[in-house]
Each structure stands twice: as C-alpha cells, then as structure tokens.
TORFILO-527984 format. One line per 8 residues: number of its first residue (from 1); their letters; for each residue z, x, y of N, C-alpha, C. Coordinates in nm, 4 decimals. Layout:
// TORFILO-527984
NUM = A = Z/X/Y/Z/X/Y/Z/X/Y; ... $
***
This chain:
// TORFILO-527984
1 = XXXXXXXX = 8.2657/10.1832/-7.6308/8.3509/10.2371/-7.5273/8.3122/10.1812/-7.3900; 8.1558/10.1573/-7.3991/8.1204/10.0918/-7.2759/8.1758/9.9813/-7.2449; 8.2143/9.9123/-7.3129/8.2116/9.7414/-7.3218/8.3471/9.7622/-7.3049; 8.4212/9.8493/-7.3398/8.5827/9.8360/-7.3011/8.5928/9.8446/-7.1384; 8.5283/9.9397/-7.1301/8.5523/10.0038/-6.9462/8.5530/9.8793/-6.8881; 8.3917/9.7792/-6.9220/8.3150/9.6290/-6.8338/8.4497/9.5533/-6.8541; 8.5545/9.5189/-6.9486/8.6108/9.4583/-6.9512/8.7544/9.4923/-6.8985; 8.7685/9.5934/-6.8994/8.8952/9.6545/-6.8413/8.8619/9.6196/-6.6562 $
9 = XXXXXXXX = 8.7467/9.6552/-6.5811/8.6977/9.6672/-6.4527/8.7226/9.4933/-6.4273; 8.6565/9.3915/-6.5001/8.6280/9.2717/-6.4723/8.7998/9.2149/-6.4778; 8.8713/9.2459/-6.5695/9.0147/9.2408/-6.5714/9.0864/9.2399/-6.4819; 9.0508/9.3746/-6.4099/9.0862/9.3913/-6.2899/9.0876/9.3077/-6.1586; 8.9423/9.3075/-6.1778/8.9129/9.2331/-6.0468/8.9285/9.0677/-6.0397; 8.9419/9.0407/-6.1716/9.0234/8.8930/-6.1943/9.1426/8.8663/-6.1465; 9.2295/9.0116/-6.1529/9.3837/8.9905/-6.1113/9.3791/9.0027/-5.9643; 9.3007/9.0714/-5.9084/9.2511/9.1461/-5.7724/9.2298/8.9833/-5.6970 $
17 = XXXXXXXX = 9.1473/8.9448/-5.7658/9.1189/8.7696/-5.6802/9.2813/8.6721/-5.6953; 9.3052/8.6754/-5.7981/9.4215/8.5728/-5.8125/9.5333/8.6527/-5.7260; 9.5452/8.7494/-5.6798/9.6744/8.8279/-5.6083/9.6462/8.7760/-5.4508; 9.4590/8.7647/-5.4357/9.4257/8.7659/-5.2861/9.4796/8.6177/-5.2792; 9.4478/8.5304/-5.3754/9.4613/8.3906/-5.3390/9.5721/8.3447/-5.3082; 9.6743/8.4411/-5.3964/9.8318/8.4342/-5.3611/9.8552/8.4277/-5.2118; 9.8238/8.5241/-5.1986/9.8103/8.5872/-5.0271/9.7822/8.5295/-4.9561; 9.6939/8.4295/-4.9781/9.6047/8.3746/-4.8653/9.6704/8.2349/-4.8461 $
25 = XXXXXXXX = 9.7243/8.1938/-4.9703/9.8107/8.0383/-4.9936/9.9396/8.0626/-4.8918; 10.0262/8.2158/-4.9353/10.1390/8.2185/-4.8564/10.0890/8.2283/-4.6932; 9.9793/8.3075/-4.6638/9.9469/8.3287/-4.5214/9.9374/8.1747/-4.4742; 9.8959/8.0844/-4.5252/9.9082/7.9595/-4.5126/10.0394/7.8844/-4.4882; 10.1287/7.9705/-4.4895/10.2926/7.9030/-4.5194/10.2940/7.7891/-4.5914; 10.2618/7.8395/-4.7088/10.2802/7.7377/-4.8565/10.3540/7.8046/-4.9614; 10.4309/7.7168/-5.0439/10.4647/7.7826/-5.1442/10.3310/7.7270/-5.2737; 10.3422/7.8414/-5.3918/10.2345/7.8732/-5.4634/10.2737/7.6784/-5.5713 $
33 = XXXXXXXX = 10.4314/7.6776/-5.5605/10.4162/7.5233/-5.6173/10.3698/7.4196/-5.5420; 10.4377/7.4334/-5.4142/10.3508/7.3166/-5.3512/10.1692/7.3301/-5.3763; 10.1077/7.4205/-5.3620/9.9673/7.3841/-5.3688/9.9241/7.3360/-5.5172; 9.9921/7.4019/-5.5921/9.9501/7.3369/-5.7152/9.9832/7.2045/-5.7385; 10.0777/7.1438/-5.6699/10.1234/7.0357/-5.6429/10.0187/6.9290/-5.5905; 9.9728/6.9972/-5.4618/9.8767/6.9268/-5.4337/9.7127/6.9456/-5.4894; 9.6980/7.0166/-5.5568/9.6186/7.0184/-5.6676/9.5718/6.9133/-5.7410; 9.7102/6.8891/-5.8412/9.7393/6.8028/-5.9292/9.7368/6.6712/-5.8646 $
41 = XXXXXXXX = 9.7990/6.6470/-5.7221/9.8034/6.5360/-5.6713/9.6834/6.5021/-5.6120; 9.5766/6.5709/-5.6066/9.4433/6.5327/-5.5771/9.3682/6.4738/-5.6611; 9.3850/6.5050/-5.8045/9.3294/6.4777/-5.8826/9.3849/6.2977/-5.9195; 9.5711/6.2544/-5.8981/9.6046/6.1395/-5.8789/9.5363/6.0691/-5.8025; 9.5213/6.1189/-5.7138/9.4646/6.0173/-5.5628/9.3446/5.9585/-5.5976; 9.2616/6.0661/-5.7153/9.1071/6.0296/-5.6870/9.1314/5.8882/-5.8391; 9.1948/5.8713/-5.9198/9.2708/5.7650/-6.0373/9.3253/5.6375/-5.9171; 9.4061/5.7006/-5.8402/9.4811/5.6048/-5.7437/9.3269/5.5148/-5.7076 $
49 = XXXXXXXX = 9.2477/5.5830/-5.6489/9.1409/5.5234/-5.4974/9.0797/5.4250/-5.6003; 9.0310/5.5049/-5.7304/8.9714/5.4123/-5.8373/9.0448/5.2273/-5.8736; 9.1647/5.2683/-5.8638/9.2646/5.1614/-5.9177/9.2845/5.0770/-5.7617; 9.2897/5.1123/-5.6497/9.3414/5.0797/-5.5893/9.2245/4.9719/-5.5247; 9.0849/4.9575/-5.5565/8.9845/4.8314/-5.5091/9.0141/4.7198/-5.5626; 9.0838/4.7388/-5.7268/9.1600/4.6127/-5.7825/9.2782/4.5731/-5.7727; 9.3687/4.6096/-5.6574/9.4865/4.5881/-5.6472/9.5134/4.4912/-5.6666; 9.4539/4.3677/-5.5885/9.5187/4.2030/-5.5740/9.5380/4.1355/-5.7725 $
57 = XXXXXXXX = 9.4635/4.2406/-5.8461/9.4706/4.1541/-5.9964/9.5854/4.2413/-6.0731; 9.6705/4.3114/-5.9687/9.7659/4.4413/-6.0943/9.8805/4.3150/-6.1242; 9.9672/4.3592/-6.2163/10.0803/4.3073/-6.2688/10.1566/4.3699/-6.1923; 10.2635/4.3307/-6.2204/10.4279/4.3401/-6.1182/10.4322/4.4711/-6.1792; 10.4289/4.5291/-6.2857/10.3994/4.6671/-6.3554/10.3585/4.7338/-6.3216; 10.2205/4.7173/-6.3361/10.1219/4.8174/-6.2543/10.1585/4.8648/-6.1163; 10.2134/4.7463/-6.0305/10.2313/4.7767/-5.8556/10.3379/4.8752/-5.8619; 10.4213/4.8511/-5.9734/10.5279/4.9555/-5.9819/10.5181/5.0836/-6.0120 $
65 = XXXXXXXX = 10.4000/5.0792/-6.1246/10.3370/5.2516/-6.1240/10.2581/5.2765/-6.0440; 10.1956/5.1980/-5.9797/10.0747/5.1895/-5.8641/10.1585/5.3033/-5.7623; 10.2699/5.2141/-5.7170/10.3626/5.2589/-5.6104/10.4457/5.4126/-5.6253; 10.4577/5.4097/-5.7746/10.5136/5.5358/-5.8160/10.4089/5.6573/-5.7797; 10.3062/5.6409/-5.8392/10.2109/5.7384/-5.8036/10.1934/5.7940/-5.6898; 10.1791/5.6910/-5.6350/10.1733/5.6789/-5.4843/10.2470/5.7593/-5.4009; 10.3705/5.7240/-5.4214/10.4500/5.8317/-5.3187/10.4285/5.9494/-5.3769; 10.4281/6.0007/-5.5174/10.4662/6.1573/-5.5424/10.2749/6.2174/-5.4419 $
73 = XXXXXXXX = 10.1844/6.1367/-5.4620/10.0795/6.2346/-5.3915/10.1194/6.2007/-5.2410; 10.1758/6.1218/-5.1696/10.2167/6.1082/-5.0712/10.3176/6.2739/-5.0079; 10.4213/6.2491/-5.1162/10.4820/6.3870/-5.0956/10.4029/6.5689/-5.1131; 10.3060/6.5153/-5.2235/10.2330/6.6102/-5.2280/10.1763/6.6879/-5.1104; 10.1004/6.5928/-5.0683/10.0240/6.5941/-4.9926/10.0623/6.6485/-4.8305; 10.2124/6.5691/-4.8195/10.2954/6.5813/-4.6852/10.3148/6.7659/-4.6641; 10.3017/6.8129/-4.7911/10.3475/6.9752/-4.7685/10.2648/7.0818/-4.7944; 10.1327/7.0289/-4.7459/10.0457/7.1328/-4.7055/9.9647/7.0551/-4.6157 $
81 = XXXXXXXX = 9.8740/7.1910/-4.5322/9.8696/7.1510/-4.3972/9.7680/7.0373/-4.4276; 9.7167/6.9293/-4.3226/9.6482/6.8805/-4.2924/9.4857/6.9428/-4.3057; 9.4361/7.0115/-4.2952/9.2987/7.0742/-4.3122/9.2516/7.0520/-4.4543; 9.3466/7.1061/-4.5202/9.3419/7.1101/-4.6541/9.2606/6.9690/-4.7041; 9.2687/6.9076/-4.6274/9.3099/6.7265/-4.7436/9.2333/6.6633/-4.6130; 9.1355/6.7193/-4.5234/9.1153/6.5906/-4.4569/8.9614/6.5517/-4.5098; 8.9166/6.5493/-4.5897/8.7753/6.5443/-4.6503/8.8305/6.4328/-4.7278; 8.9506/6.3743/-4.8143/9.0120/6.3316/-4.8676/9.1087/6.1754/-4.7921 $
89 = XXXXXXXX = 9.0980/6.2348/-4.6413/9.1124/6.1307/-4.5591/9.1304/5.9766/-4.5356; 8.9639/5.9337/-4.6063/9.0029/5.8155/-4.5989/8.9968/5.7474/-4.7836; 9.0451/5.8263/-4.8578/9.1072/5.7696/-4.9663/9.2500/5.7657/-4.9835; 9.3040/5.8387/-4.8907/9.4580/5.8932/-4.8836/9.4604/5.7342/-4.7909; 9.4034/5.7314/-4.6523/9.4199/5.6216/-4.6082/9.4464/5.4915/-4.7236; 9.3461/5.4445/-4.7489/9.3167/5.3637/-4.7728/9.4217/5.3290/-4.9345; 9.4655/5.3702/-4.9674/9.6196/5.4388/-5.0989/9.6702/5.3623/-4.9865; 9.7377/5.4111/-4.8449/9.8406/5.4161/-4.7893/9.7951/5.2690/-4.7423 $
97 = XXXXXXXX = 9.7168/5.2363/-4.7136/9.7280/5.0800/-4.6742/9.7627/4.9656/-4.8107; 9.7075/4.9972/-4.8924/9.7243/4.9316/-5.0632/9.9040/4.9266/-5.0583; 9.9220/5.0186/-5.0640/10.0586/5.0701/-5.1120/10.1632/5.0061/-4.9792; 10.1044/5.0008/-4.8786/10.2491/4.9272/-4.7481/10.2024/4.7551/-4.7965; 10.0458/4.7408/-4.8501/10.0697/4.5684/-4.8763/10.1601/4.5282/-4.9725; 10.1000/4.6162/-5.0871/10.2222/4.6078/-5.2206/10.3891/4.5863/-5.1939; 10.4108/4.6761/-5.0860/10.5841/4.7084/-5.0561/10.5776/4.5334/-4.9526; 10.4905/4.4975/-4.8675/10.5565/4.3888/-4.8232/10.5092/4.3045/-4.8852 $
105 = XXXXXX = 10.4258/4.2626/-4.9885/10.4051/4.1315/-5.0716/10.5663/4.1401/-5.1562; 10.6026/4.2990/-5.2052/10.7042/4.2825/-5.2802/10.8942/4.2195/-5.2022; 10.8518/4.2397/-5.0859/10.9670/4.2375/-5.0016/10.9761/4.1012/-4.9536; 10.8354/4.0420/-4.9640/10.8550/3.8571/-4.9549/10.8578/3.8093/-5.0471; 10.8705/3.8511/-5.1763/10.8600/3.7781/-5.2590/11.0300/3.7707/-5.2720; 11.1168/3.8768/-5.2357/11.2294/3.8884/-5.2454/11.3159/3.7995/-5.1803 $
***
C-alpha cells in the first residue's frame, strides 16, 4: 500500500513539472510545437555542423539535402527567441555560411 501512495505522489509531481514547463514555454511566447521543433532541430544542426567541415567533397545530392536540412533548422530556429540558441551560435553561423556558398556555387553554375 506503501509503494502505491510513493508512486501515485511521484506521478503527480511528474505531471506537476511537465504542466510548469508548459507554462514557462508559453510565458516565453512559444508555441509547445515550435519548441519541440527546435528541439529536434538542434539535434539537426549538431549532424549539419558535423557534415558541414566536408562540404567542398558533397555531391550535387548531398548539397541538396545539405540545403534541405538547412533551412527547416533555419526555420526552426527563427521561432524561438534568440537566448535559447545562442550557445549554439557559432554552429548555426557557420551552417549559414556553408549553405549561402552552396546556393551561390549553385547559382553559377547555372
């Protein structure tokens, strides 16, 4: 009976945290998708930063998923505040410089 109560209490206070976090995301003027959004898109960026020291050897393919990726954490990213993501700074940079060479190597080649 004991062990029900510990788990019923801890239950609680599990939902008690995930309700505050709610709270604290909207006090943020976020919606609960966008952050998960940028969540998920953090976890791209850190695949992106990896991929992105070998850019000059990708295929016309790759630059194309390179680039795809690219914008959705771009958008991600655009819709929550700045604080959030500036520790993240200069890999987001450094994406965003990869990704404008890619668009004009692709635009002279045109």
């Amino acid at each position: 009976m004991e062990i029900l109560q510990i788990i019923i209490i801890l239950v609680l206070i599990i939902i008690g945290l995930i309700v505050f976090a709610i709270m604290q995301i909207r006090a943020a003027g976020m919606k609960i998708k966008d952050f998960i959004d940028f969540i998920q898109a953090n976890e791209v960026l850190d695949n992106l930063y990896n991929i992105s020291k070998k850019y000059e050897k990708m295929s016309q393919n790759q630059q194309i998923v390179f680039l795809m990726e690219s914008e959705k954490v771009f958008n991600a990213f655009d819709k929550v505040p700045n604080m959030l993501w500036e520790d993240e700074y200069q890999k987001y940079s450094q994406i965003l410089d990869i990704y404008r060479n890619i668009k004009i190597s692709r635009w002279n080649e045109r």
